[in-house]
BADO-759766 format. One record per residue (C-alpha): x, z, y. Coordinates in steps of 0.25 Angstrom, whole numbers, padded with zeros to 4 digits, always signed. Example, Ala and Ser with C-alpha at 12.3 -4.5 7.8 and 13.67 -1.06 7.14 Angstrom:
REM BADO-759766
+-------+-------+-------+
!  east !    up ! north !
+-------+-------+-------+
! +0049 ! +0031 ! -0018 !
! +0055 ! +0029 ! -0004 !
+-------+-------+-------+
This chain:
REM BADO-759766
+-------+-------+-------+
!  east !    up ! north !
+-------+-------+-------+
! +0306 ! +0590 ! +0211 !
! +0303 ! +0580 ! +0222 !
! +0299 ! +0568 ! +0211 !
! +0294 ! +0558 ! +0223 !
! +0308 ! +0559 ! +0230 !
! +0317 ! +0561 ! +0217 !
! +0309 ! +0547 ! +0212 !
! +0312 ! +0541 ! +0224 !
! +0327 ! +0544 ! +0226 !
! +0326 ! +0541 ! +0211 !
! +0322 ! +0525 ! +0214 !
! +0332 ! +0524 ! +0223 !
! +0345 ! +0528 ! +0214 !
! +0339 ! +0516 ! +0205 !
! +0342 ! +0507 ! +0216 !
! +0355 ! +0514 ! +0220 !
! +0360 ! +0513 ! +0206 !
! +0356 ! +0501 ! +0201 !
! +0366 ! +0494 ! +0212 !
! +0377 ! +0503 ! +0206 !
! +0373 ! +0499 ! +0193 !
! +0373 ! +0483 ! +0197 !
! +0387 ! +0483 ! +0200 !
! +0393 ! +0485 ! +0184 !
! +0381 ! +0475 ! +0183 !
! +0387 ! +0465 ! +0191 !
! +0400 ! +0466 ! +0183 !
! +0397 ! +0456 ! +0173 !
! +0392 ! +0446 ! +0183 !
! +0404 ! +0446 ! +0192 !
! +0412 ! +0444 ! +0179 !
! +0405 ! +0432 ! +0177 !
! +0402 ! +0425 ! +0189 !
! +0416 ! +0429 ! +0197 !
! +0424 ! +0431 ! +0185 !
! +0429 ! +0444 ! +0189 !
! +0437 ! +0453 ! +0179 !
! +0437 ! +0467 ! +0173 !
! +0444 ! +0472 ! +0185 !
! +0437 ! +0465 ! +0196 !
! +0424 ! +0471 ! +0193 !
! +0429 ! +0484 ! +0189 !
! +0433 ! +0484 ! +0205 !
! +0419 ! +0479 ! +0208 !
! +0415 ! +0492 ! +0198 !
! +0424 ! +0500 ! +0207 !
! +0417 ! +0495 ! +0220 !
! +0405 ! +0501 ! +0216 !
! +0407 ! +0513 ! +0209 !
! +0424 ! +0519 ! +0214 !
! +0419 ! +0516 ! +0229 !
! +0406 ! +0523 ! +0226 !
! +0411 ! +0535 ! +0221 !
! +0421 ! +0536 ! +0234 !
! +0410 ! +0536 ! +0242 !
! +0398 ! +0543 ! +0237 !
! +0405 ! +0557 ! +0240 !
! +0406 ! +0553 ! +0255 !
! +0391 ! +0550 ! +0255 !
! +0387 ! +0563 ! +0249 !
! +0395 ! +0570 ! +0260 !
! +0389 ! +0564 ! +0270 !
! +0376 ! +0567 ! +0264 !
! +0378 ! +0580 ! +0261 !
! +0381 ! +0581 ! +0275 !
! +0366 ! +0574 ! +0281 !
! +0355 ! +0571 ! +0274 !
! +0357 ! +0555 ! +0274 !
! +0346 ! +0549 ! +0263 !
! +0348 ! +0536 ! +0272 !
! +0359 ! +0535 ! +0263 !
! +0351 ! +0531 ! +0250 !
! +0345 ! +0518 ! +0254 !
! +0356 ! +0514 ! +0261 !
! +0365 ! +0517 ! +0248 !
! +0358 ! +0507 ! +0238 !
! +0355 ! +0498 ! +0250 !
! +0371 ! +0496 ! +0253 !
! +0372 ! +0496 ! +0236 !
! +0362 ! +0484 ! +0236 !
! +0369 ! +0476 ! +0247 !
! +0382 ! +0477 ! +0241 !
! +0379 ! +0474 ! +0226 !
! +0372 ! +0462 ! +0232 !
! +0383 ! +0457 ! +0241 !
! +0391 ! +0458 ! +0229 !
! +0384 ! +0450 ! +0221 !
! +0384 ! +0438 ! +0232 !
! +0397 ! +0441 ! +0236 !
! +0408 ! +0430 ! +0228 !
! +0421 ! +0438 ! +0232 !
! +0427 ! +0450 ! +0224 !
! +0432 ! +0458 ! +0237 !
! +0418 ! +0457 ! +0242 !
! +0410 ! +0459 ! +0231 !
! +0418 ! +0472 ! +0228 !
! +0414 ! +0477 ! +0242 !
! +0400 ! +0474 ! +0240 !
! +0400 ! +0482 ! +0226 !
! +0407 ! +0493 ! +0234 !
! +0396 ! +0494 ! +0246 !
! +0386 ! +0494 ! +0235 !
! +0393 ! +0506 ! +0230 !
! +0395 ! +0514 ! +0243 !
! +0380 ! +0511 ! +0244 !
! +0378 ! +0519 ! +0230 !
! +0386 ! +0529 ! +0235 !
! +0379 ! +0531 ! +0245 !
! +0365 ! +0534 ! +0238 !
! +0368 ! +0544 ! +0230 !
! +0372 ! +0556 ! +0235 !
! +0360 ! +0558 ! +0247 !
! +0351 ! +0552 ! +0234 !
! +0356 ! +0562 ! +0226 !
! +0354 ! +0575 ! +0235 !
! +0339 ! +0569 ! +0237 !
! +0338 ! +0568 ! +0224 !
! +0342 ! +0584 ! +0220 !
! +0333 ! +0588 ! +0231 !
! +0322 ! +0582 ! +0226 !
! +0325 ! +0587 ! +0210 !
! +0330 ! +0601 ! +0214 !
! +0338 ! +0607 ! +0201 !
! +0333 ! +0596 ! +0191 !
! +0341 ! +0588 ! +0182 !
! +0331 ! +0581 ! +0181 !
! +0327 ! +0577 ! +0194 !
! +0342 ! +0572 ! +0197 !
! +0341 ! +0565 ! +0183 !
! +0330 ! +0556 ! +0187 !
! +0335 ! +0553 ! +0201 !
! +0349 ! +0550 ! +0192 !
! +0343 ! +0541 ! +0183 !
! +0338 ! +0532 ! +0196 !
! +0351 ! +0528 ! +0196 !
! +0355 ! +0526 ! +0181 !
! +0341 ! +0519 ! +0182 !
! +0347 ! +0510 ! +0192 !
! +0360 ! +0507 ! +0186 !
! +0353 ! +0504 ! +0173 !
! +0343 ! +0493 ! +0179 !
! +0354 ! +0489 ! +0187 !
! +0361 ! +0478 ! +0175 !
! +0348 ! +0473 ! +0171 !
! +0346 ! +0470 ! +0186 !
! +0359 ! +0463 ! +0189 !
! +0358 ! +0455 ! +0176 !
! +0344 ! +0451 ! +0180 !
! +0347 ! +0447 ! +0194 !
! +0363 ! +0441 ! +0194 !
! +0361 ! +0437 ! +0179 !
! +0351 ! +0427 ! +0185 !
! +0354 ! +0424 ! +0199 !
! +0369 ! +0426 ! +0197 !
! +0377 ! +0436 ! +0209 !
! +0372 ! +0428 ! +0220 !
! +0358 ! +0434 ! +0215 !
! +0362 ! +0449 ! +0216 !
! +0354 ! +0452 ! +0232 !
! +0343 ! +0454 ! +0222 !
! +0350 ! +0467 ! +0218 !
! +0345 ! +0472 ! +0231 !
! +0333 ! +0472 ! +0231 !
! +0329 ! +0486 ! +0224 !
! +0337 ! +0493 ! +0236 !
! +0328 ! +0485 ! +0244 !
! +0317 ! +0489 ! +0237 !
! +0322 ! +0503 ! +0237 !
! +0325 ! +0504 ! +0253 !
! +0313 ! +0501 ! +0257 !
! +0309 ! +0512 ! +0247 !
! +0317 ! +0521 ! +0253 !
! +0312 ! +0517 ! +0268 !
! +0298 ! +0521 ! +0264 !
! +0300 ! +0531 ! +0257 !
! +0300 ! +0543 ! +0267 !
! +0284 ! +0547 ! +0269 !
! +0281 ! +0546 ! +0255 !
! +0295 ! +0555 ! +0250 !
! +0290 ! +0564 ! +0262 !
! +0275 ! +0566 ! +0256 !
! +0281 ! +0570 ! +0243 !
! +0289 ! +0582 ! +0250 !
! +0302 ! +0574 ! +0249 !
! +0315 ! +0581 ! +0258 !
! +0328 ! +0577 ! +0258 !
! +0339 ! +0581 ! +0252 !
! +0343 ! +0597 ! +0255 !
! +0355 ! +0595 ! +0267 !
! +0369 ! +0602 ! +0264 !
! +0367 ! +0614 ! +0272 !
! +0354 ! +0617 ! +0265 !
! +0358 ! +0616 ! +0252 !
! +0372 ! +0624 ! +0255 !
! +0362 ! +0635 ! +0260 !
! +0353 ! +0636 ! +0249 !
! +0365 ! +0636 ! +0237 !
! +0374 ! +0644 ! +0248 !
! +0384 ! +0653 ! +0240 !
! +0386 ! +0643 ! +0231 !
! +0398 ! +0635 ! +0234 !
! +0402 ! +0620 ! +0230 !
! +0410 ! +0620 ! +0216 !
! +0419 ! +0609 ! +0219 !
! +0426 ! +0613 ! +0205 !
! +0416 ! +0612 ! +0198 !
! +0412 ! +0599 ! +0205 !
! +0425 ! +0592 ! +0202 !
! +0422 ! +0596 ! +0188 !
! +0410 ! +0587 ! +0188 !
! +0416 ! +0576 ! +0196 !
! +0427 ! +0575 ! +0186 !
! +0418 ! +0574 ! +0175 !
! +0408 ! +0564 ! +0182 !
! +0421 ! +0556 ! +0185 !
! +0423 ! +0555 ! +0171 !
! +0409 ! +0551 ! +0171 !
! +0409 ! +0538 ! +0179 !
! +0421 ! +0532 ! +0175 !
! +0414 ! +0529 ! +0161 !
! +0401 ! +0526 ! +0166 !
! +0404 ! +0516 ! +0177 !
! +0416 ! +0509 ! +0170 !
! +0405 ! +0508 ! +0157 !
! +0394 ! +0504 ! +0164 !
! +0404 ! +0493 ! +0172 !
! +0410 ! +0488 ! +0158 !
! +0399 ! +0491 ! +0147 !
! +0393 ! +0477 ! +0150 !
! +0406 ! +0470 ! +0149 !
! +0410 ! +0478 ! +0139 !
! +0398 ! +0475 ! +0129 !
! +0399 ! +0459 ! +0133 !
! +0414 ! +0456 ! +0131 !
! +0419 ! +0467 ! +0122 !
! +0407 ! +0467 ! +0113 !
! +0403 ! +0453 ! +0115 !
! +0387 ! +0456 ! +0120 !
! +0381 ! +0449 ! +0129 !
! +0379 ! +0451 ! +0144 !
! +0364 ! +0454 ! +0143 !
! +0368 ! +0465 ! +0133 !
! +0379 ! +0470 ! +0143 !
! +0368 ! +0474 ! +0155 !
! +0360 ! +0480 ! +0142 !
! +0371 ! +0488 ! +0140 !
! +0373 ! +0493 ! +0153 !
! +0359 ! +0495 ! +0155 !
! +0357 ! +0504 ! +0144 !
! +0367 ! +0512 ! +0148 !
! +0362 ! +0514 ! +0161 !
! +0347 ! +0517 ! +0157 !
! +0355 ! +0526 ! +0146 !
! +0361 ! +0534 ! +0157 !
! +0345 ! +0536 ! +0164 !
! +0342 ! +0540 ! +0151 !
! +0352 ! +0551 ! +0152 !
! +0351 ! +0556 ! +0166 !
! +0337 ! +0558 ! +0164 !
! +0341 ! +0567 ! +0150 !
! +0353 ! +0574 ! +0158 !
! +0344 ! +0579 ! +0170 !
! +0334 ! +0584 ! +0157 !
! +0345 ! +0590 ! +0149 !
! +0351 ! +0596 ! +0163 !
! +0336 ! +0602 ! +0167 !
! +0335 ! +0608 ! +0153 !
! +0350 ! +0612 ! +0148 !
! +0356 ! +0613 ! +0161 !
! +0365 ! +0602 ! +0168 !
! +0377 ! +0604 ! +0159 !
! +0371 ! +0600 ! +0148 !
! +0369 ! +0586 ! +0152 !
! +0383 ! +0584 ! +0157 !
! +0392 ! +0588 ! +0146 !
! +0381 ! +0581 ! +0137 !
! +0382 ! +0568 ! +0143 !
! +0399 ! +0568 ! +0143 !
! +0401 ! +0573 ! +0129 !
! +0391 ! +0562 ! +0126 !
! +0394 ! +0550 ! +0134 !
! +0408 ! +0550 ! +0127 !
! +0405 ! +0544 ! +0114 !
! +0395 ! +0536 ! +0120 !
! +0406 ! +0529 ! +0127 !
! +0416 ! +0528 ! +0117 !
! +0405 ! +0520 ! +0108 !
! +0405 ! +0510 ! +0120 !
! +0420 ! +0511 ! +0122 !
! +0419 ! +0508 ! +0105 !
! +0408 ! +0500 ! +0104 !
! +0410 ! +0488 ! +0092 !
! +0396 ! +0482 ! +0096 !
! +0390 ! +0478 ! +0108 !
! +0376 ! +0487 ! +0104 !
! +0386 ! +0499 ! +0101 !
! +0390 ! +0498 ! +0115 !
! +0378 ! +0499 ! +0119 !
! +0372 ! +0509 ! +0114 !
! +0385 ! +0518 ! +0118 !
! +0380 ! +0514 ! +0131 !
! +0368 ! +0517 ! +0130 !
! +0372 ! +0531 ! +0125 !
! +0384 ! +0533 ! +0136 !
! +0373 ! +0530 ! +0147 !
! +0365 ! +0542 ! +0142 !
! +0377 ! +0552 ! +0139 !
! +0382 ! +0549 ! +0153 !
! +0370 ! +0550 ! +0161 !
! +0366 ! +0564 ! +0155 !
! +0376 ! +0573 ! +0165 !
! +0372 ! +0563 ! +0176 !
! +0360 ! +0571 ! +0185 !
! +0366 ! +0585 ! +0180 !
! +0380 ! +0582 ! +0187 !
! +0372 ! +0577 ! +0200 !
! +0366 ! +0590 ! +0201 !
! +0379 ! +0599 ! +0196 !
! +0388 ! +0593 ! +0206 !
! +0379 ! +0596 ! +0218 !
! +0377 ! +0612 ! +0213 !
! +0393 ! +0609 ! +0211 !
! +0392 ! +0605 ! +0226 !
! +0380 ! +0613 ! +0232 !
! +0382 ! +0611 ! +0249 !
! +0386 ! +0596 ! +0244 !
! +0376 ! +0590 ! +0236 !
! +0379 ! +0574 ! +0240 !
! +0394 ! +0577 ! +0240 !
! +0393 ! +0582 ! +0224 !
! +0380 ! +0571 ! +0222 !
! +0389 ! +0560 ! +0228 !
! +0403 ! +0564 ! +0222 !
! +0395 ! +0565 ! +0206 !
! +0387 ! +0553 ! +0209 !
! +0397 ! +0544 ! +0216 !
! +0407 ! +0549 ! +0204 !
! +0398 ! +0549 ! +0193 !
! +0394 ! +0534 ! +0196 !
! +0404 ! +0528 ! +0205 !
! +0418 ! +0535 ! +0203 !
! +0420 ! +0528 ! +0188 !
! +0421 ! +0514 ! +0198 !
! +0434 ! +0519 ! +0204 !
! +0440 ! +0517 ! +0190 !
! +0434 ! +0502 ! +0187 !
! +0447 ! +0495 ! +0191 !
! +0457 ! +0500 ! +0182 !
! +0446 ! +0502 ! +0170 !
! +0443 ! +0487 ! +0172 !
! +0459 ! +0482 ! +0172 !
! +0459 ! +0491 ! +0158 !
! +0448 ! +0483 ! +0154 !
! +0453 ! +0470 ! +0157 !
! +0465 ! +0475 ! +0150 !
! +0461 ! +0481 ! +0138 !
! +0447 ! +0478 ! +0138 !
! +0433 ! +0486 ! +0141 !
! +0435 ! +0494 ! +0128 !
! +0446 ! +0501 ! +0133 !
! +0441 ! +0506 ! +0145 !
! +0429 ! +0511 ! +0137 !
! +0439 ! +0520 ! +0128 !
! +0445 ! +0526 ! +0141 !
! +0432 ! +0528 ! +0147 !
! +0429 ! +0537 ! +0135 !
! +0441 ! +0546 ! +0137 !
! +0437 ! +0547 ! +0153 !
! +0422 ! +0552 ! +0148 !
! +0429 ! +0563 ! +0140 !
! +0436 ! +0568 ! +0153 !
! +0423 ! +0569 ! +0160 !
! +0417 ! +0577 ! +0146 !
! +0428 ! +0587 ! +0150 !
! +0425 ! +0589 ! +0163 !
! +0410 ! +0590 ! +0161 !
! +0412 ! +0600 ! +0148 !
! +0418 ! +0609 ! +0162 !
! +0407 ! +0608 ! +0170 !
! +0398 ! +0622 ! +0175 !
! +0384 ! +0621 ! +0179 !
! +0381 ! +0625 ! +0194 !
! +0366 ! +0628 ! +0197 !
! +0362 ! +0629 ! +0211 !
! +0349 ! +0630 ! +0220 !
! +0343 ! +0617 ! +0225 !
! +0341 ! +0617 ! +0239 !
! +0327 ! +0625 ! +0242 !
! +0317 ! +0630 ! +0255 !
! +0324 ! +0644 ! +0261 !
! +0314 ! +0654 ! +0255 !
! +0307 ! +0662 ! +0263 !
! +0311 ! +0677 ! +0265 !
! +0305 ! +0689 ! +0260 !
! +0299 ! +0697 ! +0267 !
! +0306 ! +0712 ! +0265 !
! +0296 ! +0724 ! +0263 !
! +0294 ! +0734 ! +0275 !
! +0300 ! +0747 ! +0270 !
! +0290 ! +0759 ! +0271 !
! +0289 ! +0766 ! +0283 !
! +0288 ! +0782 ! +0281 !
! +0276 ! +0790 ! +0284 !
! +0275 ! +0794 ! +0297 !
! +0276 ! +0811 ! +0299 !
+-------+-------+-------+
């Protein structure tokens, strides 16, 4: 394990995903200062997580085509820009473009991060559990952030959300000689991955499997994480500080178990992790969904963070042995699925919430978590070599010449 390069790409993925964290953030204070409703910023949810999870496929073909690392500043870059341009921005059309640029710079991130990232840990669970937990890390500072900084400046003060990708480009533009002293190498490309796990084919059965199941995943997850606040202020009467708690719970909650999935995978093999954390999160989110307190809810946050998180790192690494001679097609398909695709639902989630209110939405988000349970209780394990020096060849003993007449 390359721990200098995996900490590094880890620092990064707290930057990327704190922006994609911001934006359910945000929600409350759009509410407030534009007076949009349930259905506007369910759209704005949409923006940044449905247009995400479009895309972030198309980036990990072009990276499994080229090695383009360029990609990773670039992505939290554009995510900074356009989270701060919506901020300052005073029109719905335009502050819903700017939550979507940020969101195609998200998607851009991930899936060249990503193979860095597993070439640097190899086979650990681990290794791919601590460079996953940058970005739960992220997304946990990312409402404490927003509180502090819009909470007192208002919207107009959100260009101070860009600094840490400021901080973390500049980072990134002097990092080279001191990853190159530490042995650093990029990501294996395609062809030399598709050599060294040749006879292997890609299982796109078993990969739609997975997808399936990590579709069922994100629906929950981002439509939580965009309505927990809400949910704890005006159907449980809490106040907004305890809202942000909230949601900052759940978020370091889910860091928690990231970190105990890539353990359990290392130790019990990656299917432990997965059908742990479904068969788990699904009480967890009912106790939400049922809540008669404000502190109940919260702590079935806290535990729906954790249970989630737990098949997080082990489905990274199961979808590209799924994938072998695609690795940033199945890192960008799980990724942009598993943290994007539950936005492409946000629209008519948030109409039945203005309809029937947040609780209803949490009792259908409970049967959609047992659908994913389903789907994961299906799943195979698939382990493959990771890419590895050509060996050299051994040499083949003379055979004995016969004793001359």
């Amino acid at each position: 394990m390359k721990r200098g390069q995996l900490a590094f790409l880890t620092g990064t993925h707290v930057v990327n995903d704190m922006y994609q964290g911001a934006v359910p953030a945000m929600l409350p204070f759009l509410m407030a200062e534009r007076h949009y409703s349930y259905t506007a910023v369910s759209g704005i949810a949409l923006a940044a997580s449905g247009l995400s999870s479009v895309v972030q496929p198309l980036f990990g073909l072009l990276v499994d085509r080229r090695h383009r690392g360029w990609l990773i500043p670039v992505g939290f870059l554009t995510a900074a820009g356009g989270l701060t341009c919506a901020g300052l921005a005073d029109n719905y059309l335009i502050t819903w473009l700017c939550v979507a640029l940020a969101g195609i710079g998200i998607a851009a991130y991930h899936p060249p991060a990503t193979n860095q990232a597993r070439a640097a840990g190899g086979q650990s669970q681990r290794a791919m559990s601590l460079f996953s937990v940058g970005g739960t890390l992220g997304a946990s500072l990312a409402p404490a952030l927003v509180t502090l900084v819009v909470g007192s400046f208002g919207l107009t003060g959100s260009w101070l959300l860009a600094i840490p990708a400021l901080v973390a480009a500049t980072l990134w533009a002097a990092q080279g000689p001191w990853l190159r002293r530490r042995g650093h190498t990029p990501a294996a490309p395609p062809a030399v991955r598709g050599a060294v796990v040749s006879g292997h084919r890609d299982d796109w059965r078993a990969f739609g499997r997975l997808a399936a199941a990590t579709v069922g995943w994100s629906v929950p997850y981002v439509t939580v994480t965009s309505m927990l606040a809400l949910h704890i202020q005006r159907d449980l009467h809490a106040s907004a500080g305890l809202g942000a708690t909230a949601l900052t719970l759940l978020t370091l909650a889910g860091a928690v178990g990231t970190l105990l999935g890539g353990w359990l995978g290392d130790r019990y093999g990656r299917l432990a992790p997965i059908r742990a954390g479904y068969l788990l999160a699904v009480p967890a989110l009912a106790t939400v969904a049922f809540a008669p307190s404000a502190s109940v809810a919260v702590a079935g946050a806290v535990l729906f963070g954790l249970t989630m998180f737990l098949p997080f790192a082990p489905q990274v690494t199961l979808a590209q042995d799924y994938l072998p001679t695609r690795p940033g097609t199945a890192s960008g398909l799980t990724l942009g699925l598993a943290m994007s695709v539950g936005g492409l639902a946000a629209p008519a989630l948030g109409r039945l919430a203005d309809a029937c209110g947040l609780r209803t939405v949490f009792v259908l988000l409970v049967g959609v978590l047992l659908v994913a349970l389903t789907c994961a209780l299906r799943l195979r394990d698939r382990l493959l070599p990771v890419p590895t020096a050509t060996p050299e060849p051994v040499p083949l003993p003379e055979p004995a010449r016969k004793p001359a007449s």
